[in-house]
C-alpha positions as CSV (number, residue, x, y, z in Angstrom):
1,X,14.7,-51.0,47.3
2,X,15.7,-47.1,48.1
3,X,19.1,-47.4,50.5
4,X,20.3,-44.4,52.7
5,X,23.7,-44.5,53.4
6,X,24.1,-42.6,56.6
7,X,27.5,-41.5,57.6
8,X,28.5,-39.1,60.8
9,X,31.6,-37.5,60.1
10,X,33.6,-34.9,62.7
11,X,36.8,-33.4,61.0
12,X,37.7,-36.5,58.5
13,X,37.2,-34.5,55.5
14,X,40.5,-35.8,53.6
15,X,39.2,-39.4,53.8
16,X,35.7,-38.5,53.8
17,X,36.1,-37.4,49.9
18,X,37.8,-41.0,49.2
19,X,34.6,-42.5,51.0
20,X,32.0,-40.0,48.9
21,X,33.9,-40.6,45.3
22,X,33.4,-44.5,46.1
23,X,30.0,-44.4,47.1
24,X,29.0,-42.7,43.9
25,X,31.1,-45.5,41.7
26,X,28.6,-48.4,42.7
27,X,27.9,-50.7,39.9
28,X,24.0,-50.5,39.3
29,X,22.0,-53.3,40.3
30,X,18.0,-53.6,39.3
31,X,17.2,-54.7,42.6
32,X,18.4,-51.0,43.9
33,X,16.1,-48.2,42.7
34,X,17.6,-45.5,44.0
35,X,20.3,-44.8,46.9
36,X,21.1,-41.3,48.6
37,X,23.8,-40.7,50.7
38,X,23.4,-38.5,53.9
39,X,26.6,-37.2,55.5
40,X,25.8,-35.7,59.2
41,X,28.4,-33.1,59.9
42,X,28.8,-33.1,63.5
43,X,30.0,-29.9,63.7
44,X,33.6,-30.0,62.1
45,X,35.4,-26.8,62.1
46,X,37.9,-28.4,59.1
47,X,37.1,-27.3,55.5
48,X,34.2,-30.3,55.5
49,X,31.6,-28.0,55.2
50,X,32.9,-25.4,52.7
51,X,34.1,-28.7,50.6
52,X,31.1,-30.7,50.2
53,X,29.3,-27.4,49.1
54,X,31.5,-26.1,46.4
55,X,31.5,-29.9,45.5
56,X,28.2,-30.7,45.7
57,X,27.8,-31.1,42.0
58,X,30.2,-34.0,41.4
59,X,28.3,-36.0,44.1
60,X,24.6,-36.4,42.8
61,X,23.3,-38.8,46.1
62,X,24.5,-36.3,48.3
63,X,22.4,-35.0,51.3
64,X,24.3,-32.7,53.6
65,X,22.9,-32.3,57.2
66,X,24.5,-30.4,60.2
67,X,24.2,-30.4,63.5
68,X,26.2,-29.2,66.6
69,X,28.6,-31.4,68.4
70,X,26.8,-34.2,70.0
71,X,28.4,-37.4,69.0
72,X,28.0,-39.9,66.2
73,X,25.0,-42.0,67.5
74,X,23.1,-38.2,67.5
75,X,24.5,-37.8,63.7
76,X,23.1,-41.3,62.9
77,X,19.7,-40.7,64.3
78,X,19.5,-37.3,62.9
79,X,20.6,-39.2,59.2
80,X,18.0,-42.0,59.9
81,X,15.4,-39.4,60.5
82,X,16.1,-37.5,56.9
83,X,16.1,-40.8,54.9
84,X,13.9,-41.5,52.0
85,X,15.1,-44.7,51.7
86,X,13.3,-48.1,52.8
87,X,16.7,-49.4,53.8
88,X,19.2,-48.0,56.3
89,X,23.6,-48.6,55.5
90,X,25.7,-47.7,58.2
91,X,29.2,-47.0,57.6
92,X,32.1,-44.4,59.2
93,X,33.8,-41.9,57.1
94,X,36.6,-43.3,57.3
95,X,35.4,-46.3,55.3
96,X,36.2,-47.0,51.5
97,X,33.8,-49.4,49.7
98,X,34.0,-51.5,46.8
99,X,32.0,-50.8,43.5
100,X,30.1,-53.5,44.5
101,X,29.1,-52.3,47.7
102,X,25.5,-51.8,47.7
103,X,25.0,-54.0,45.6
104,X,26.4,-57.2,47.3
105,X,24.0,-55.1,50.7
106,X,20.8,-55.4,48.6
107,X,20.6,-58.8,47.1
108,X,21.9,-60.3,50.7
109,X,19.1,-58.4,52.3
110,X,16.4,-59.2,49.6
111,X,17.2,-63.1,49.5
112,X,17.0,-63.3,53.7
113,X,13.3,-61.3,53.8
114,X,12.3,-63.9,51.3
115,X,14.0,-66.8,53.1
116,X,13.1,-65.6,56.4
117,X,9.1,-64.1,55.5
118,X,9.8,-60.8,57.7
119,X,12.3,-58.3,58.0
120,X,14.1,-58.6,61.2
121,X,17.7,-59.2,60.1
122,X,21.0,-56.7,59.4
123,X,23.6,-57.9,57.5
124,X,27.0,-57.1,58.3
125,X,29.9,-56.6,55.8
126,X,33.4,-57.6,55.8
127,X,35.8,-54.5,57.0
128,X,39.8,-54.8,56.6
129,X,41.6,-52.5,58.4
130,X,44.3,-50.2,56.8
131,X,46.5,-47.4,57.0
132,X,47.3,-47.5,52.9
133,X,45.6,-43.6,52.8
134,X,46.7,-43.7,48.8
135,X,45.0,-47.0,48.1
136,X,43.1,-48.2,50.9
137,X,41.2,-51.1,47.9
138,X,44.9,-52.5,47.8
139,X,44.3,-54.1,51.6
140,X,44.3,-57.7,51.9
141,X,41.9,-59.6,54.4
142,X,43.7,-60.2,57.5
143,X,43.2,-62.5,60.8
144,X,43.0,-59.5,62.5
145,X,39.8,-57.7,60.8
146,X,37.8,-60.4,62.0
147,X,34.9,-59.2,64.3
148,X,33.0,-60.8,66.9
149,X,30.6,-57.6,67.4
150,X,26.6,-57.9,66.7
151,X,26.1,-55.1,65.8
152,X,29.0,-52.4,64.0
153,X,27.8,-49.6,62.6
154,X,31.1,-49.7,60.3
155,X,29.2,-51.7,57.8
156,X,25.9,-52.9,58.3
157,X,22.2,-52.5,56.2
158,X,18.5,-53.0,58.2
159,X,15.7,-52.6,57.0
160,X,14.6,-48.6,58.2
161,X,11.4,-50.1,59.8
162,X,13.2,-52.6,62.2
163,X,15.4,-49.7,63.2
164,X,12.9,-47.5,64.0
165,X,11.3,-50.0,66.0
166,X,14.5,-50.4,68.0
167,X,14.6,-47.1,69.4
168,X,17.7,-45.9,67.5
169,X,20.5,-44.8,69.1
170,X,20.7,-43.9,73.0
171,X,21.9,-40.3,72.9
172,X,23.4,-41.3,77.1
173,X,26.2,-42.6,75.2
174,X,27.6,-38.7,75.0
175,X,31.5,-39.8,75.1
176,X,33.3,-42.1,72.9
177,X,32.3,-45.7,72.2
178,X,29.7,-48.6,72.6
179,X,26.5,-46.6,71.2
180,X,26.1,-49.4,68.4
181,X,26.6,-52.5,70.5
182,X,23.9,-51.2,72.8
183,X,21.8,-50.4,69.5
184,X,22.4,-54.2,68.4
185,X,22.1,-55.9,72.1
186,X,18.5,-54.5,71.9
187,X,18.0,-55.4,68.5
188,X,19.1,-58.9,69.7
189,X,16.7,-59.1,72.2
190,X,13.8,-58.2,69.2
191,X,15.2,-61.2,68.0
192,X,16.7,-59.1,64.6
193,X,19.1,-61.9,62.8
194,X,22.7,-61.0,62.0
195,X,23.5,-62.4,58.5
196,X,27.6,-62.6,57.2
197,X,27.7,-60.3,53.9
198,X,31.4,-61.2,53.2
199,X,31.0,-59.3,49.2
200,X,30.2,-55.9,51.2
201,X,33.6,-54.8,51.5
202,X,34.6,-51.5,53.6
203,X,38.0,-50.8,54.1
204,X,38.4,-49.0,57.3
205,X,41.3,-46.6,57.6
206,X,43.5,-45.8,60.7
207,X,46.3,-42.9,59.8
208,X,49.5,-45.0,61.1
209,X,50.5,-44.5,64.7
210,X,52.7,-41.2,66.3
211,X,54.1,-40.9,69.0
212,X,52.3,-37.6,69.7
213,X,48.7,-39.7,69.9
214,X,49.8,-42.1,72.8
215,X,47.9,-39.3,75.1
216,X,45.3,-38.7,73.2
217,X,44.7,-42.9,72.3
218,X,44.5,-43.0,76.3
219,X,41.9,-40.4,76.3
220,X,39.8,-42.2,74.5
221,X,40.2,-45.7,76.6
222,X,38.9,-43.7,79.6
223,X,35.9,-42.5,77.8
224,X,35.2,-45.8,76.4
225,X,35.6,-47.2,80.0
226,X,32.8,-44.5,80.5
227,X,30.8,-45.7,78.7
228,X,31.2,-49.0,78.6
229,X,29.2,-48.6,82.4
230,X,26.4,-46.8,80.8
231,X,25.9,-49.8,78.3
232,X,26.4,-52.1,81.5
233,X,24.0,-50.0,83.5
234,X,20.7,-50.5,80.7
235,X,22.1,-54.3,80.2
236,X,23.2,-56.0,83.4
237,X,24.2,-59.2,82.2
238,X,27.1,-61.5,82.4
239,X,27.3,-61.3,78.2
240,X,27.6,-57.3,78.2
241,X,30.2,-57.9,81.2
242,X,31.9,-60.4,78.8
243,X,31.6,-57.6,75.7
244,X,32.8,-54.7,77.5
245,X,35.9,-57.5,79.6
246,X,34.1,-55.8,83.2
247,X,35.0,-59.1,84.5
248,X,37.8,-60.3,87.1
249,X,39.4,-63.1,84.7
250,X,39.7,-60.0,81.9
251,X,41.3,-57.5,85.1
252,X,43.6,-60.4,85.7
253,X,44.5,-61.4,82.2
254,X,45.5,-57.7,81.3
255,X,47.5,-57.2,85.1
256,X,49.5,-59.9,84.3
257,X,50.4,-59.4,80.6
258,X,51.5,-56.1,81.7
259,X,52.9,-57.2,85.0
260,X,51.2,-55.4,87.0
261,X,51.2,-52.2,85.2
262,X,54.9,-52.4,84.8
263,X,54.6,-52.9,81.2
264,X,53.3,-49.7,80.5
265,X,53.1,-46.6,78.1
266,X,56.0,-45.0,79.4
267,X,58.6,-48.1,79.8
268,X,57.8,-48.9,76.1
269,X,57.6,-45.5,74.6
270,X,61.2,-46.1,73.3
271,X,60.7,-49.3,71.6
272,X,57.5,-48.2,69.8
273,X,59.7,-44.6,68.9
274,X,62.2,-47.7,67.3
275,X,59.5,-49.3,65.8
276,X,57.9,-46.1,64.2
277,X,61.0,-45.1,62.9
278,X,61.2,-48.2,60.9
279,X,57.7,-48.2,59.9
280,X,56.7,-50.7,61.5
281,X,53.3,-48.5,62.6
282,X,51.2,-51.7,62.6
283,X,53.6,-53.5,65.2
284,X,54.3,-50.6,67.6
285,X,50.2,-50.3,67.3
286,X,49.6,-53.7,68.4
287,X,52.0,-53.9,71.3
288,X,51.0,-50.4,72.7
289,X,47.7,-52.3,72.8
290,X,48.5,-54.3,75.8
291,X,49.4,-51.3,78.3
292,X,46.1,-49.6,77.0
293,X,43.5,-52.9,77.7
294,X,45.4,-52.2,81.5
295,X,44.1,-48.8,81.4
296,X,40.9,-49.3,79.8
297,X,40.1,-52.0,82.2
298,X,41.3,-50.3,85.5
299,X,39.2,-47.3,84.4
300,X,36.1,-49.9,84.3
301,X,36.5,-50.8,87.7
302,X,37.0,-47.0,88.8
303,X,34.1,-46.2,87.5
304,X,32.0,-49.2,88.8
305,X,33.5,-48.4,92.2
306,X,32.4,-45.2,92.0
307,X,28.7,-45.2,90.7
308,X,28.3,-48.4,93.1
309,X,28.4,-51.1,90.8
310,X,29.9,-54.1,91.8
């Protein structure tokens, strides 16, 4: 088995050289015979470039591709296209494996073809969420990085073929958000098996909350309302409603959690500056959650309005 390990990457370079050093510490496995890894710069204008080539030495699987701005599912399919290897990993730059990474990947793969007789499965690893930048390993598993997604191209291996045959990623999806549930709703529909990989461990790092990214965390919602439309609009059906909460009981649910938008950013802007001030990031994180579901879901129904969708 040859694995690429594609990862986009857009200004992350500080966490991206934890991600790299880790990749290159896998423990070898005779069931792997050779693994790259291709990092798709989507044009950052940090020090990502300049990095990665004076450093290119102490990273042997390296492949560096470029491209102008266009958005991680353009990155992926540009990696996907410039792999070697017979097996495609998906995981974010801002994700620090295990040493046993690949490995745990491979042999989960290799035992399902065999099980199965074909090749039409994924499996997903486990991702724990963290904002430890020092020693993102030292996370525990919490009820909170469970995931109910198909398909998350945080951590997930597929056989290259079965992707191609997908139709990789849709490059409509131009703002932030659902390109890789759209990617695994049609894979879905090819009837591709998801399979648990639990010993494929990614942890995923968020820098803790400021109060200076409450704009910018609204930003995205709207763009991921966006989106969420386009991935509506190429899968009308009442699951994709249910994934992307277009539905009335998820417009009422957040309404009334936030009382009718009472509960918003700006009434509870001074409790999460309390809470940040105590470090309690994760908490102030969570509860500015609930005002931000409001937006994200009233933006849904702006834009169905708008483009006629009802």
């Amino acid at each position: 088995m040859f694995i690429s390990v594609v990862i986009p990457t857009y200004n992350r370079l500080p966490i991206l050289r934890k991600c790299l050093l880790a990749l290159e510490e896998q423990i070898n496995n005779p069931i792997i015979e050779n693994y790259e890894i291709i990092v798709v710069d989507d044009g950052s204008n940090d020090e990502t470039i300049p990095w990665l080539s004076t450093n290119k030495t102490n990273f042997p699987h390296l492949k560096l591709i470029e491209q102008l701005h266009a958005g991680p599912g353009a990155a992926r399919n540009l990696g996907v296209e410039n792999a070697k290897g017979n097996v495609i990993i998906f995981i974010d730059s801002d994700l620090v494996v295990d040493n046993y990474f690949l490995s745990a990947h491979a042999i989960t793969l290799s035992k399902y073809w065999d099980k199965l007789k074909h090749r039409y499965c994924f499996t997903y690893g486990s991702v724990i969420n963290t904002n430890n930048f020092e020693y993102p390993q030292s996370e525990s598993f919490k009820l909170n990085d469970l995931s109910w997604a198909y398909f998350a191209t945080g951590n997930v291996a597929i056989d290259k073929q079965t992707l191609l045959k997908s139709g990789l990623f849709d490059p409509a999806f131009k703002l932030y958000g659902w390109e890789d549930l759209e990617l695994g709703e049609r894979l879905r529909q090819m009837g591709v098996k998801l399979i648990k990989c639990p010993k494929a461990v990614g942890y995923h790092w968020h820098p803790p909350l400021r109060i200076e990214q409450i704009t910018n965390l609204i930003r995205i919602e709207k763009e991921r309302a966006k989106m969420a439309l386009v991935f509506y609009r190429k899968h009308p059906s009442f699951r994709v409603r249910l994934i992307i909460q277009f539905t009335i009981f998820h417009r009422l649910l957040w309404e009334v959690l936030t009382l009718g938008g009472l509960f918003n950013h700006v009434f509870i802007r001074p409790l999460i500056k309390f809470l940040l001030s105590f470090g309690y990031s994760s908490i102030a994180m969570e509860l500015f959650r609930v005002p931000l579901n409001l937006i994200y879901v009233r933006q849904i129904y702006r834009e169905a309005y708008r483009n006629g969708i009802s």
